[in-house]
PAFIZA-518453 format. One record per residue (C-alpha): x, y, z; residue in one letter; residue number from 0. Coordinates in Angstrom, 1 decimal, decimal comma. Example, Ala and Ser with C-alpha at 12.3 -4.5 7.8 and 13.67 -1.06 7.14 Angstrom:
2
<node xx="12,3" yy="-4,5" zz="7,8" resn="A" resi="0"/>
<node xx="13,7" yy="-1,1" zz="7,1" resn="S" resi="1"/>
END
This chain:
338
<node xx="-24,1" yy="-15,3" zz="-17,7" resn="X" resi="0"/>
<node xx="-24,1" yy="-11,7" zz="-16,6" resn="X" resi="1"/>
<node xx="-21,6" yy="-9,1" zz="-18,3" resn="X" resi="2"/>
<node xx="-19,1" yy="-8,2" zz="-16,2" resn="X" resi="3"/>
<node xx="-20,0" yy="-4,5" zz="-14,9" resn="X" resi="4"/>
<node xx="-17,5" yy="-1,3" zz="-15,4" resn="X" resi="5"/>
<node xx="-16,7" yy="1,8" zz="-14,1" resn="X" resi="6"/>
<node xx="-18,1" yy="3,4" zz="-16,8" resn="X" resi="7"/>
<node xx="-21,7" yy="1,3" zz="-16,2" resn="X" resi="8"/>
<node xx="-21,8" yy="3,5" zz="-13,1" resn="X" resi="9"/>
<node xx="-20,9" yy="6,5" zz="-14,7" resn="X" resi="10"/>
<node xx="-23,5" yy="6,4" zz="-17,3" resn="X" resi="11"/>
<node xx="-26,2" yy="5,6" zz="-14,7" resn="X" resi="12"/>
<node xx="-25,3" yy="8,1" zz="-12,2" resn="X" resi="13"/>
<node xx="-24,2" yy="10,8" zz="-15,1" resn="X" resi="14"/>
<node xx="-20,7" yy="11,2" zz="-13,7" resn="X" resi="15"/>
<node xx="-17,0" yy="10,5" zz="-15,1" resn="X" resi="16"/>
<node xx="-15,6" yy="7,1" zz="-15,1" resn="X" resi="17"/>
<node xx="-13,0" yy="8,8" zz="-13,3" resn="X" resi="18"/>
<node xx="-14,8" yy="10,6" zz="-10,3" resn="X" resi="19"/>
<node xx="-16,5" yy="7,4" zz="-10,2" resn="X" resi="20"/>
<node xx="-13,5" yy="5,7" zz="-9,4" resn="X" resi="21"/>
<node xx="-11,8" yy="8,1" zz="-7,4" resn="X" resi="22"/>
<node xx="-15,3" yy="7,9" zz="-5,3" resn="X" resi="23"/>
<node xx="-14,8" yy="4,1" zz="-4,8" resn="X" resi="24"/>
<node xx="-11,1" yy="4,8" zz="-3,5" resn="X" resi="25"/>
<node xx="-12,5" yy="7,4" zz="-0,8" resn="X" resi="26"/>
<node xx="-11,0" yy="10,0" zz="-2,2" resn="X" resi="27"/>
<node xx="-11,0" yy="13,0" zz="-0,4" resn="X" resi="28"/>
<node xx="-11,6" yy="15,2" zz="-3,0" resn="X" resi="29"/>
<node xx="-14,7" yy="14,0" zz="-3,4" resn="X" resi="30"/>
<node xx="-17,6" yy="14,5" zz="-2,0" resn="X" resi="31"/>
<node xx="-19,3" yy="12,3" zz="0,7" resn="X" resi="32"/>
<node xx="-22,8" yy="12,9" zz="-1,1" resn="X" resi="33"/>
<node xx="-21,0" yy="11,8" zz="-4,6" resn="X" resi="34"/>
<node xx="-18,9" yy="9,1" zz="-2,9" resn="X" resi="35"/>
<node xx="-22,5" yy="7,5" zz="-0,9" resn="X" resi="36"/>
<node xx="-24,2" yy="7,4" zz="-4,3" resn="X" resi="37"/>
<node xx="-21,3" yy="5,7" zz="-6,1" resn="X" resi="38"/>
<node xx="-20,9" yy="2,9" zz="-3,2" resn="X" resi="39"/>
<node xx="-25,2" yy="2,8" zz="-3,2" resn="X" resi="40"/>
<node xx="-25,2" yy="2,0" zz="-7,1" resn="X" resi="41"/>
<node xx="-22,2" yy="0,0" zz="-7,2" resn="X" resi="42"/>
<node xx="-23,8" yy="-2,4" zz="-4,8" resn="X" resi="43"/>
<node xx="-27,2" yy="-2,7" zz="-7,3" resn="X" resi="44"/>
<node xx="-25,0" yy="-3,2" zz="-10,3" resn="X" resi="45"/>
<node xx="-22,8" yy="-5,9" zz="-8,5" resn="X" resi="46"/>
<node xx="-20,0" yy="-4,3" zz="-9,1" resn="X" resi="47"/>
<node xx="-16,2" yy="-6,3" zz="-8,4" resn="X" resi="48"/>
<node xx="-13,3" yy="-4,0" zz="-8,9" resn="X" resi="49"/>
<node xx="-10,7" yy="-5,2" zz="-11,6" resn="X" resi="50"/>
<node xx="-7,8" yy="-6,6" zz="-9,2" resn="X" resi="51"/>
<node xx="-5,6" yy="-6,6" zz="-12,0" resn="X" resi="52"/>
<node xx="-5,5" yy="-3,4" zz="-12,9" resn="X" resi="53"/>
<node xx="-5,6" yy="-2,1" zz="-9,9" resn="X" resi="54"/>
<node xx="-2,0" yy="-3,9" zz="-9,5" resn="X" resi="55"/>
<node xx="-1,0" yy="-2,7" zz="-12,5" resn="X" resi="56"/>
<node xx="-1,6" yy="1,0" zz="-11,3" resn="X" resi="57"/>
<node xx="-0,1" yy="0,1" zz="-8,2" resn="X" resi="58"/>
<node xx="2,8" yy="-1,7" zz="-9,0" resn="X" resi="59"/>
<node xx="1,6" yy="-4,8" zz="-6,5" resn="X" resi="60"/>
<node xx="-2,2" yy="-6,4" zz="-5,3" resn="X" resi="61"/>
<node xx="-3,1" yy="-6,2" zz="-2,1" resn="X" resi="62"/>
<node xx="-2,1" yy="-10,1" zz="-1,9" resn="X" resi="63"/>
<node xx="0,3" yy="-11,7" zz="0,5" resn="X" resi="64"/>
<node xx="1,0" yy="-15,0" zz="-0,2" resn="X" resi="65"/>
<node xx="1,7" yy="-18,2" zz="2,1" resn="X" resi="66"/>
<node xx="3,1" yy="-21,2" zz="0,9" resn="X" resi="67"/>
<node xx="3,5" yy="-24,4" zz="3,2" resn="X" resi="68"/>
<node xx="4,5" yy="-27,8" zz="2,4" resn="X" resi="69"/>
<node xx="1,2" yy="-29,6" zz="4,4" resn="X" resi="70"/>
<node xx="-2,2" yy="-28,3" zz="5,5" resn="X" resi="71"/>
<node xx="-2,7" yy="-31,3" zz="7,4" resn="X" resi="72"/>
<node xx="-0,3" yy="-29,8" zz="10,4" resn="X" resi="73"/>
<node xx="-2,1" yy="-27,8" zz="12,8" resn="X" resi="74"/>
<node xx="1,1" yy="-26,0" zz="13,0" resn="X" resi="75"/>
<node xx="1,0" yy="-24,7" zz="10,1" resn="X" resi="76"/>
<node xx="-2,6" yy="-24,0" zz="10,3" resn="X" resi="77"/>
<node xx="-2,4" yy="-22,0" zz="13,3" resn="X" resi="78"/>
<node xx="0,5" yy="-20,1" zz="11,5" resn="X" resi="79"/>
<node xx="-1,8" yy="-19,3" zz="8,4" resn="X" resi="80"/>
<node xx="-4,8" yy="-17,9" zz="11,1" resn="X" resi="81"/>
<node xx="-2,2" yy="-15,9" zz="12,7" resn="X" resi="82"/>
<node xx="-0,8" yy="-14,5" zz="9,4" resn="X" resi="83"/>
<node xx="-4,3" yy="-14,1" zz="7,7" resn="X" resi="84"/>
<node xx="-5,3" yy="-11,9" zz="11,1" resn="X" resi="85"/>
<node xx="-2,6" yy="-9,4" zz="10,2" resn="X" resi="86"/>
<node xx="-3,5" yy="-9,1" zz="6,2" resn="X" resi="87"/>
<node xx="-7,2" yy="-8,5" zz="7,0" resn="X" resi="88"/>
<node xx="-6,2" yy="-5,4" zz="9,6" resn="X" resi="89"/>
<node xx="-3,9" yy="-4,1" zz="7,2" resn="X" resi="90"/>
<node xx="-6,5" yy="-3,9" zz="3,9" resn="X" resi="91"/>
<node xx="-4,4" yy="-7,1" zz="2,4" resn="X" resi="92"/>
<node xx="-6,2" yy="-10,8" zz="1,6" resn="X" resi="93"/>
<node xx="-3,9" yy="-14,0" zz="2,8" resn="X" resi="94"/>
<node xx="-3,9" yy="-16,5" zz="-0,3" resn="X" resi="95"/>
<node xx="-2,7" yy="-20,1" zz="1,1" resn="X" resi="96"/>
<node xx="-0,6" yy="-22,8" zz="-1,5" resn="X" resi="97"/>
<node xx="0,5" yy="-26,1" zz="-0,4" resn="X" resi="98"/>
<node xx="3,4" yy="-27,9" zz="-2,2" resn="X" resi="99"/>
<node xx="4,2" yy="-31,0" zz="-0,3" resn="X" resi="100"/>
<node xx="7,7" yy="-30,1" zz="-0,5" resn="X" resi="101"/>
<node xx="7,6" yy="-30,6" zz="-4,2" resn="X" resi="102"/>
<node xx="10,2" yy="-28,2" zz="-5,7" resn="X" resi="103"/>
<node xx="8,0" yy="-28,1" zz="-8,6" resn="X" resi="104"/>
<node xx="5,0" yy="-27,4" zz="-6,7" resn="X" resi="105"/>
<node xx="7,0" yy="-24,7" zz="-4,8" resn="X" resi="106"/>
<node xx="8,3" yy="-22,7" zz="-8,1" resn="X" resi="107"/>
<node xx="4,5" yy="-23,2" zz="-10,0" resn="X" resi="108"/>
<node xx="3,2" yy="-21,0" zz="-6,8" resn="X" resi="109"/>
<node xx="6,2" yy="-18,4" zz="-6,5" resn="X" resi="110"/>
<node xx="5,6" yy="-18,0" zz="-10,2" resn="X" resi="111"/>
<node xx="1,5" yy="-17,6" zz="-9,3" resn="X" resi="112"/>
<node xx="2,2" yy="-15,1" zz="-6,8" resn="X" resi="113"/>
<node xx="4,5" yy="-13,2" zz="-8,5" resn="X" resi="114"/>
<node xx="2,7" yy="-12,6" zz="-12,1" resn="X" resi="115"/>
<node xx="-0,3" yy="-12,0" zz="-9,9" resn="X" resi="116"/>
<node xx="1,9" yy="-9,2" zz="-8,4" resn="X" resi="117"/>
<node xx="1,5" yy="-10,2" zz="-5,2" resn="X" resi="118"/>
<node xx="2,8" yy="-7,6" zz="-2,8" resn="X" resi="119"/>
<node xx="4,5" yy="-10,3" zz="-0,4" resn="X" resi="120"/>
<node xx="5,2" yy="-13,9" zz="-0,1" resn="X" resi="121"/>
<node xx="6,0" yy="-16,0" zz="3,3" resn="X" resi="122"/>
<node xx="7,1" yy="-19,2" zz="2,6" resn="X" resi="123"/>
<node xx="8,4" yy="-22,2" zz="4,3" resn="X" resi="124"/>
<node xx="10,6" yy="-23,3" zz="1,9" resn="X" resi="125"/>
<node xx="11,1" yy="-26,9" zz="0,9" resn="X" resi="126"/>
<node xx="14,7" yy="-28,7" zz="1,1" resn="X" resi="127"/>
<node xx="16,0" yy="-27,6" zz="-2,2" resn="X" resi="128"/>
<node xx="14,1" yy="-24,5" zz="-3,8" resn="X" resi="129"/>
<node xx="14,7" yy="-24,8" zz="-7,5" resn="X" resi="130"/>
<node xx="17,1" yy="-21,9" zz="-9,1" resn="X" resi="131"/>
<node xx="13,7" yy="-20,6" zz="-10,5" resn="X" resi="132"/>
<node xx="12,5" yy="-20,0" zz="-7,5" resn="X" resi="133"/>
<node xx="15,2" yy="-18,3" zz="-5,9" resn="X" resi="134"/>
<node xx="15,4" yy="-16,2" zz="-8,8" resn="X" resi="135"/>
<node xx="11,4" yy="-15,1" zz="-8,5" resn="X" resi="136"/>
<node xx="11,5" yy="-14,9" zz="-4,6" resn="X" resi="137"/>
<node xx="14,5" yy="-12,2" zz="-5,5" resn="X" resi="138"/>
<node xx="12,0" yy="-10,0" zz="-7,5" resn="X" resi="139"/>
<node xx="10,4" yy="-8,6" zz="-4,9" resn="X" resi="140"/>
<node xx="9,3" yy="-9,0" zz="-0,8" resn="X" resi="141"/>
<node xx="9,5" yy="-12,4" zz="0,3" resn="X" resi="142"/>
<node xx="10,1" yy="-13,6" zz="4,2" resn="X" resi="143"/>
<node xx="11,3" yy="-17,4" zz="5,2" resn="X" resi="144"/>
<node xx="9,0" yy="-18,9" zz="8,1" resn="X" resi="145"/>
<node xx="10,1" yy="-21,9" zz="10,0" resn="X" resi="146"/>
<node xx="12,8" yy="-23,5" zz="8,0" resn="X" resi="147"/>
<node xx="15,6" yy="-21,3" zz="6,3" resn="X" resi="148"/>
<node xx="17,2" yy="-21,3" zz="3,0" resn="X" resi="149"/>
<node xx="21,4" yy="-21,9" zz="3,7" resn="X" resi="150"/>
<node xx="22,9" yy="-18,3" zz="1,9" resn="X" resi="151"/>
<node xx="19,1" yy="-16,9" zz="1,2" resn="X" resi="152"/>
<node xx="19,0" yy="-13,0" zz="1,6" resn="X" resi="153"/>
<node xx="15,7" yy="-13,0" zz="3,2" resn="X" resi="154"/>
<node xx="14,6" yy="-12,1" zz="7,0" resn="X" resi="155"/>
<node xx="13,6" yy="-15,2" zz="8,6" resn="X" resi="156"/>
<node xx="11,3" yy="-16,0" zz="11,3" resn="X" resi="157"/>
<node xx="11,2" yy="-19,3" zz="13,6" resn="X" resi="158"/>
<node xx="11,5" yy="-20,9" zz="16,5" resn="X" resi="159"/>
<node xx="14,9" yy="-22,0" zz="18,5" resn="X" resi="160"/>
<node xx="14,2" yy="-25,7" zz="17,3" resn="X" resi="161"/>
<node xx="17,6" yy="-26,9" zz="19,1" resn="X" resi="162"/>
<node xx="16,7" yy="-25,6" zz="22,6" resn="X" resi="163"/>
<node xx="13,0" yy="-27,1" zz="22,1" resn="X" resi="164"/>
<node xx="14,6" yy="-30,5" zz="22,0" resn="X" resi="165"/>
<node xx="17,7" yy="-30,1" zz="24,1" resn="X" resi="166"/>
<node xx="15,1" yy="-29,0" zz="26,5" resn="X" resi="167"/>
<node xx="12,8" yy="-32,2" zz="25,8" resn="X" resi="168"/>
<node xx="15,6" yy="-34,6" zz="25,9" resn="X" resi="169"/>
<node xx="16,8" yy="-32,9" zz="29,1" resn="X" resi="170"/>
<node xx="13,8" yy="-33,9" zz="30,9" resn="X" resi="171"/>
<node xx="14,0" yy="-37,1" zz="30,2" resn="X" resi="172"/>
<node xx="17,8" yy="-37,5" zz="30,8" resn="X" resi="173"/>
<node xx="16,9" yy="-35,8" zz="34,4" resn="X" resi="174"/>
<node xx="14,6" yy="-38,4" zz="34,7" resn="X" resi="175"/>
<node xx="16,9" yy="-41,9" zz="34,2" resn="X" resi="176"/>
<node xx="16,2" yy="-42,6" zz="31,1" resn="X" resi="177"/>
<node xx="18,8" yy="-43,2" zz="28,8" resn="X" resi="178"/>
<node xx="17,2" yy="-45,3" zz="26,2" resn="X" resi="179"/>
<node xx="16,0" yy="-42,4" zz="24,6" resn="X" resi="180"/>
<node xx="14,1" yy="-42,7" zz="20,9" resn="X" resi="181"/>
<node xx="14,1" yy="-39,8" zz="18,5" resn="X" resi="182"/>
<node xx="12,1" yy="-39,7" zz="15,7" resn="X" resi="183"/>
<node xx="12,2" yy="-36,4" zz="13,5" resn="X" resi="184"/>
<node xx="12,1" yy="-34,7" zz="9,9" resn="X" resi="185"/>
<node xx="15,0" yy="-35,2" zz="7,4" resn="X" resi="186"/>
<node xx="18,4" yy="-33,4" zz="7,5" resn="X" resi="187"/>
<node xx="18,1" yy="-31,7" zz="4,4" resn="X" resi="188"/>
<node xx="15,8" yy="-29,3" zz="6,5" resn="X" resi="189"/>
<node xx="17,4" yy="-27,3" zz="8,8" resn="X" resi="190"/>
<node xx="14,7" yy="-27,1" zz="11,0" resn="X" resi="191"/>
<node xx="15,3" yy="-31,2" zz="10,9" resn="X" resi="192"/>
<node xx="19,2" yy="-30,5" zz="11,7" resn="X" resi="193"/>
<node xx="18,4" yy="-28,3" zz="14,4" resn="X" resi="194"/>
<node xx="16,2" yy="-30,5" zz="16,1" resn="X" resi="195"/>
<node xx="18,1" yy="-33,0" zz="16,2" resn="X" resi="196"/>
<node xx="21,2" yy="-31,0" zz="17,0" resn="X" resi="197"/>
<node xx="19,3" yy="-30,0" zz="20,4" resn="X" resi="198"/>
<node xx="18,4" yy="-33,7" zz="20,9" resn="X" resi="199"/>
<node xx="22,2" yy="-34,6" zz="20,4" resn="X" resi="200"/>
<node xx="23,2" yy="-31,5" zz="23,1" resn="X" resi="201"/>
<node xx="21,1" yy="-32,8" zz="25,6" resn="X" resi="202"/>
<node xx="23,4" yy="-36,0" zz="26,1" resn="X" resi="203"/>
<node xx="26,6" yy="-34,4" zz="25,3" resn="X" resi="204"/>
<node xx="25,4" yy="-31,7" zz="28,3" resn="X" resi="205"/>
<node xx="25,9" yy="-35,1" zz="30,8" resn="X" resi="206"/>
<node xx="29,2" yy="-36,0" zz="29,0" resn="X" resi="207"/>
<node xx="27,0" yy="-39,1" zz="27,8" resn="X" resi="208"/>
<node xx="27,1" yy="-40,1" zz="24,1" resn="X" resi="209"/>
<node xx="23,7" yy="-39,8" zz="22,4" resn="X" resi="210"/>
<node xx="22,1" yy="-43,5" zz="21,3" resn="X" resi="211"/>
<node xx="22,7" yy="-43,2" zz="17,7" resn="X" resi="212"/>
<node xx="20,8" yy="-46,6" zz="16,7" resn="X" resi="213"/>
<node xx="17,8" yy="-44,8" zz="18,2" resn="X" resi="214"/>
<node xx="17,3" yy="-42,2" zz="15,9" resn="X" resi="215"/>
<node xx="15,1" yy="-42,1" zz="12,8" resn="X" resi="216"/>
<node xx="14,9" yy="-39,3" zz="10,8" resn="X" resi="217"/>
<node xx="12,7" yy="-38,9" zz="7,3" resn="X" resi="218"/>
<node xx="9,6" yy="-37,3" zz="5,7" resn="X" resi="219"/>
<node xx="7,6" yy="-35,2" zz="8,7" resn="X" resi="220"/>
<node xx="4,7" yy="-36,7" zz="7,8" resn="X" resi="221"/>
<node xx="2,6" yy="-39,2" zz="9,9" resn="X" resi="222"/>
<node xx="3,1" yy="-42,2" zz="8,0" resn="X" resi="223"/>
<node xx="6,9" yy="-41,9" zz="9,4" resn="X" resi="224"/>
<node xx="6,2" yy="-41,1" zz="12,6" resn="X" resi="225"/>
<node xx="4,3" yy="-44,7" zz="12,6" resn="X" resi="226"/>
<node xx="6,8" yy="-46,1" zz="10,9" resn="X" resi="227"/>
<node xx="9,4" yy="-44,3" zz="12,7" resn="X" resi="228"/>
<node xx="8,7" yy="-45,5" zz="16,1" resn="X" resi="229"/>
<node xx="7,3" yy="-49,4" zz="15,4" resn="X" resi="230"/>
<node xx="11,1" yy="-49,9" zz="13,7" resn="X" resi="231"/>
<node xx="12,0" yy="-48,9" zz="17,6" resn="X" resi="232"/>
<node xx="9,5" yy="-50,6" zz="19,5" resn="X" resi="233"/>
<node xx="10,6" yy="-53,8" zz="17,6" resn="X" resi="234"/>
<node xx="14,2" yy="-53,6" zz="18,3" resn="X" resi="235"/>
<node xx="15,8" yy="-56,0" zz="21,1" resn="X" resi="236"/>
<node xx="17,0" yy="-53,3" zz="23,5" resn="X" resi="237"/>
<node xx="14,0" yy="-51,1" zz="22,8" resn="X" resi="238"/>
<node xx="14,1" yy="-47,4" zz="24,4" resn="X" resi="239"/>
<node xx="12,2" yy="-46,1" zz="27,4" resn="X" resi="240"/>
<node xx="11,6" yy="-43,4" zz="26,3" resn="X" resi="241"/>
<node xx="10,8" yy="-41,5" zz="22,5" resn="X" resi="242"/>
<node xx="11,4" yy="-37,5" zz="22,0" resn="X" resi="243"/>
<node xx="9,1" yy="-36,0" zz="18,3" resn="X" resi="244"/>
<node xx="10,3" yy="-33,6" zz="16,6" resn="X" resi="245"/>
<node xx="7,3" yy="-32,7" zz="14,5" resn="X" resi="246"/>
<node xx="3,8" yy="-32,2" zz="14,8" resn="X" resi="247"/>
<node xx="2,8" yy="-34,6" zz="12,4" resn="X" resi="248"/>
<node xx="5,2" yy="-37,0" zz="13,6" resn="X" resi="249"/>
<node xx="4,3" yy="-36,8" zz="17,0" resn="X" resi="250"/>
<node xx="0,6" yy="-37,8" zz="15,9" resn="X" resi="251"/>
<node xx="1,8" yy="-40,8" zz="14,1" resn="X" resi="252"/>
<node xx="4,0" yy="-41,3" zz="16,9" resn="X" resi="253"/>
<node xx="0,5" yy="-41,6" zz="19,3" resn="X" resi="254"/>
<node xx="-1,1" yy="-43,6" zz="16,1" resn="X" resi="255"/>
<node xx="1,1" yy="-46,4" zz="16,8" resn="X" resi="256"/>
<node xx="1,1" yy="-46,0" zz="20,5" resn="X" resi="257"/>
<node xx="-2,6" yy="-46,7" zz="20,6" resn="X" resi="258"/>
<node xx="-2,4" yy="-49,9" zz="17,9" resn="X" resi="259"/>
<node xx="-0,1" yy="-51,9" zz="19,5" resn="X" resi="260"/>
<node xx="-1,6" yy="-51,2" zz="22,8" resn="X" resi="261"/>
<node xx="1,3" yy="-49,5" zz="24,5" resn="X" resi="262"/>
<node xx="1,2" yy="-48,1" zz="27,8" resn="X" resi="263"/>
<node xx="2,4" yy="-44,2" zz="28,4" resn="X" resi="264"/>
<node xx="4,1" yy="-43,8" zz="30,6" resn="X" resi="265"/>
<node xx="4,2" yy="-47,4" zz="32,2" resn="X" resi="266"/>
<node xx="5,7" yy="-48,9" zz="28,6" resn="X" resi="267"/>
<node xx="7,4" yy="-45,3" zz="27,3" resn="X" resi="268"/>
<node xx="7,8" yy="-42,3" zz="28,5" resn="X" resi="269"/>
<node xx="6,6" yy="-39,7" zz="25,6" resn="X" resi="270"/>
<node xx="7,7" yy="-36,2" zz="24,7" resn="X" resi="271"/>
<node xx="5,3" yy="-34,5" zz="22,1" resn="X" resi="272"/>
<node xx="6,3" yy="-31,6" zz="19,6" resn="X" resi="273"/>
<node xx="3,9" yy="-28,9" zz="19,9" resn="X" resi="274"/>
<node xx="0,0" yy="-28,4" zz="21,6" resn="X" resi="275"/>
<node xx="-2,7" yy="-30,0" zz="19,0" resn="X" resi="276"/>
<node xx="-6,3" yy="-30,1" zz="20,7" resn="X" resi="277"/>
<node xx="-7,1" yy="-33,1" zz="19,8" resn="X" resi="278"/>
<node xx="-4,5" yy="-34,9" zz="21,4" resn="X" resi="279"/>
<node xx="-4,1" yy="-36,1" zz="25,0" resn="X" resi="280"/>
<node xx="-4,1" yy="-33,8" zz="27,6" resn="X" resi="281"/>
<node xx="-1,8" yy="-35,9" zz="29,4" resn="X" resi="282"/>
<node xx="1,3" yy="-35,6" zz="26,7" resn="X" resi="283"/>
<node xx="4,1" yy="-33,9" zz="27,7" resn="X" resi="284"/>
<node xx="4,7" yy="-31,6" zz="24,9" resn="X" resi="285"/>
<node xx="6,8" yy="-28,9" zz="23,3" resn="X" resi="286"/>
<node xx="4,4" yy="-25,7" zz="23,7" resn="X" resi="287"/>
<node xx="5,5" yy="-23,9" zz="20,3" resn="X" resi="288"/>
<node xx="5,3" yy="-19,9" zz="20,3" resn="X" resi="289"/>
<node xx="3,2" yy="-20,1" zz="17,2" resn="X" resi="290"/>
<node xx="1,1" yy="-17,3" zz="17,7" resn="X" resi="291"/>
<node xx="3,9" yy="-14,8" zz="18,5" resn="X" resi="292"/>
<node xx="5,9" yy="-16,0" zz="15,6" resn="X" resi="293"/>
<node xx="2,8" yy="-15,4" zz="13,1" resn="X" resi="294"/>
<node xx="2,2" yy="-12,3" zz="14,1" resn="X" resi="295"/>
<node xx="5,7" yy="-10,8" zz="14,0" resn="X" resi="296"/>
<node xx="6,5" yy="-12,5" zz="10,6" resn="X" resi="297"/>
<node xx="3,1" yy="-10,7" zz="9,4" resn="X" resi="298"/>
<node xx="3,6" yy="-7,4" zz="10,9" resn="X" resi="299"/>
<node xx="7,1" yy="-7,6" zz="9,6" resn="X" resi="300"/>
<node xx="6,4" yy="-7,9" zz="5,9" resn="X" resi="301"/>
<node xx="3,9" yy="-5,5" zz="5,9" resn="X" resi="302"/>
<node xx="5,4" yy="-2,6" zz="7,4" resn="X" resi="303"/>
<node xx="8,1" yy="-3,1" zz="4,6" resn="X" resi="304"/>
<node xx="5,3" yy="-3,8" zz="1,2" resn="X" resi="305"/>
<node xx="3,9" yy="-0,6" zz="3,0" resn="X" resi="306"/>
<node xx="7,3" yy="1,1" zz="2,8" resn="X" resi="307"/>
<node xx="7,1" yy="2,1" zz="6,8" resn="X" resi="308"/>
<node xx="10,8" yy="1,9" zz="8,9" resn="X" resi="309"/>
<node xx="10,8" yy="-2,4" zz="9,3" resn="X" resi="310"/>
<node xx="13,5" yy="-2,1" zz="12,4" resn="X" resi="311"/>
<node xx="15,5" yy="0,4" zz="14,1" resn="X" resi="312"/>
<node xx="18,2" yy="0,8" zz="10,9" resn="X" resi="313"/>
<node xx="18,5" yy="-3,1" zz="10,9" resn="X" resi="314"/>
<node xx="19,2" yy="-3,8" zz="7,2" resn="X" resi="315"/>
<node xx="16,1" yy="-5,7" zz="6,0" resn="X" resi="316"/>
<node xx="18,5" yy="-8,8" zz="4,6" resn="X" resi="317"/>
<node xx="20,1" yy="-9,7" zz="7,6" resn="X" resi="318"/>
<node xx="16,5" yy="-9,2" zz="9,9" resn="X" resi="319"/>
<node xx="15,3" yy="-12,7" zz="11,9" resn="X" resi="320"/>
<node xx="13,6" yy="-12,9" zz="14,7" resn="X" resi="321"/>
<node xx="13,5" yy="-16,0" zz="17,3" resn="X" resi="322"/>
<node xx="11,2" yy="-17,6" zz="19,3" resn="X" resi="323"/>
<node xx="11,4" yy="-19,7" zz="22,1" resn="X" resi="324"/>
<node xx="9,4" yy="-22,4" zz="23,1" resn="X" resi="325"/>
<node xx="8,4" yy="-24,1" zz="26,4" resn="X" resi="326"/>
<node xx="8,4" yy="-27,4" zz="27,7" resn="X" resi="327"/>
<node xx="4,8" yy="-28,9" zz="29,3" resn="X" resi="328"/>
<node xx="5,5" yy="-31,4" zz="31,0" resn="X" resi="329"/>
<node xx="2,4" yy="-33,6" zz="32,1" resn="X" resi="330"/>
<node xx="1,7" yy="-37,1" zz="32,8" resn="X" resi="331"/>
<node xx="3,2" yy="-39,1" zz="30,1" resn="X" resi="332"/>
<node xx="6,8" yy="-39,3" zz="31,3" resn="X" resi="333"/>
<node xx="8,1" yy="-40,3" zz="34,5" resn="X" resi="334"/>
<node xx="11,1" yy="-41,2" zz="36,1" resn="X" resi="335"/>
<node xx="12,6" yy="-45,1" zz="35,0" resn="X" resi="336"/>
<node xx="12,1" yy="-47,7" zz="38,0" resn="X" resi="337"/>
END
């Protein structure tokens, strides 16, 4: 195994101090670009890596930004972590990606990562019920919520209007005769799993028509559930017409059991998809989901405050969120009830 190289290797080689040799490597304009080119040139021969931690120590912070998400699986939330990872790398920081399946335990062993690695920011989507721990490292220094929201957290937060993506879903299908209409989303104990189905719930209540309670299921947004979730409807007597998703992963499961027991879309059920995934059909009606815009705003936020540039015109940094809205696709796998 090789020793690990030093500043002061490359001072001894080049006959310079171990401090000009690292005020060279931080382009430092008070030295010179001769100097500076000879540093970088033996730096690269020796294989030199700078000492991240210290350089946080001096600092105060790395030049991390954590992201912590409950499932990698969810093309959501990897187009979210591309996004995000976009905005690091053009501001000189490095995106470092945990997953915690919504485990609370999970959730405070990476907070507590991120912050003894003095991570500059973290963006999290929090899970139903953040430990105390957590909450108490998140407070220690710059942290943004993305997606879901803690109730009473002191953090901006960025996300989309998840009520108005599913009032507008639901709408369509009301509009087109259906009545029958299946929901199957995440649990309440999430409020992006509230809102959603608080949108779902609007849409009927918009007509003056009560919403079919015994067709909702609500659980993990996962796509075992989803499965699950929409054969426990399909079995039922007085079976829907139509099913609304409200979740990504869901939705797949959703099309999962769809193609198993052999159902026809739209001539058995109409569908309603949450969100755009390639690899589904481009005949699903879906919830297009601002993810993108929301990544980007969320990315440029945080850094323009671990930066210490003006965040907002005077809006207080605590009370800062920012909403998206989605759009409805509609495509060929609803239609109107015969």
């Amino acid at each position: 195994m090789r020793p690990t190289v030093t500043l002061r290797d490359i001072a001894r080689a080049l006959d310079l101090s171990t401090s000009t040799v690292a005020r060279a490597l931080a382009d430092n304009p008070q030295i010179s670009e001769q100097t500076k080119a000879r540093v970088r040139i033996s730096a690269a021969e020796f294989g030199y890596v700078a000492n991240s931690a210290a350089r946080a120590t001096r600092r105060g912070h790395s030049t991390l930004i954590g992201l912590i998400i409950p499932d990698v699986q969810n093309e959501f939330y990897g187009a979210l972590a591309k996004g995000l990872a976009q905005c690091c790398e053009k501001a000189g920081y490095q995106l470092l990606l945990a997953i915690t399946e919504d485990e609370p335990v999970s959730e405070e062993h990476h907070v507590r990562g991120l912050t003894e690695a003095r991570a500059a920011g973290i963006v999290i989507v929090p899970s139903p019920q953040p430990s105390k721990e957590t909450m108490a490292l998140l407070a220690r220094g710059s942290w943004v919520q993305l997606i879901r929201r803690i109730a009473g957290a002191e953090a901006p937060w960025f996300g989309i209007d998840e009520a108005a993506a599913l009032r507008s879903a639901t709408a369509h299908l009301l509009s087109l005769g259906h009545r029958r209409i299946g929901y199957v989303g995440g649990m309440l104990d999430l409020s992006t799993g509230a809102s959603r189905l608080a949108g779902y719930q609007a849409a009927f209540a918009a007509l003056g028509i009560p919403a079919p309670e015994h067709l909702i299921r609500t659980g993990p947004p996962r796509t075992h559930f989803g499965a699950e979730g929409f054969r426990d409807l399909w079995l039922l007597e007085n079976r829907p017409t139509a099913i609304v998703t409200a979740g990504a992963r869901l939705t797949a499961g959703v099309l999962e059991q769809i193609g198993q027991m052999a159902i026809k879309v739209p001539g058995d059920i109409s569908v309603v998809g949450y969100g755009d995934a390639p690899w589904w059909s481009s005949n699903l009606t879906t919830i297009g989901l601002p993810v993108r815009e929301v990544a980007i705003s969320c990315g440029e936020y945080l850094l323009r405050h671990v930066t210490g540039k003006q965040v907002s015109d005077g809006t207080p940094a605590l009370n800062y969120e920012a909403v998206h809205t989605p759009t409805l696709i509609v495509r060929a796998s609803t239609k109107a009830i015969g």
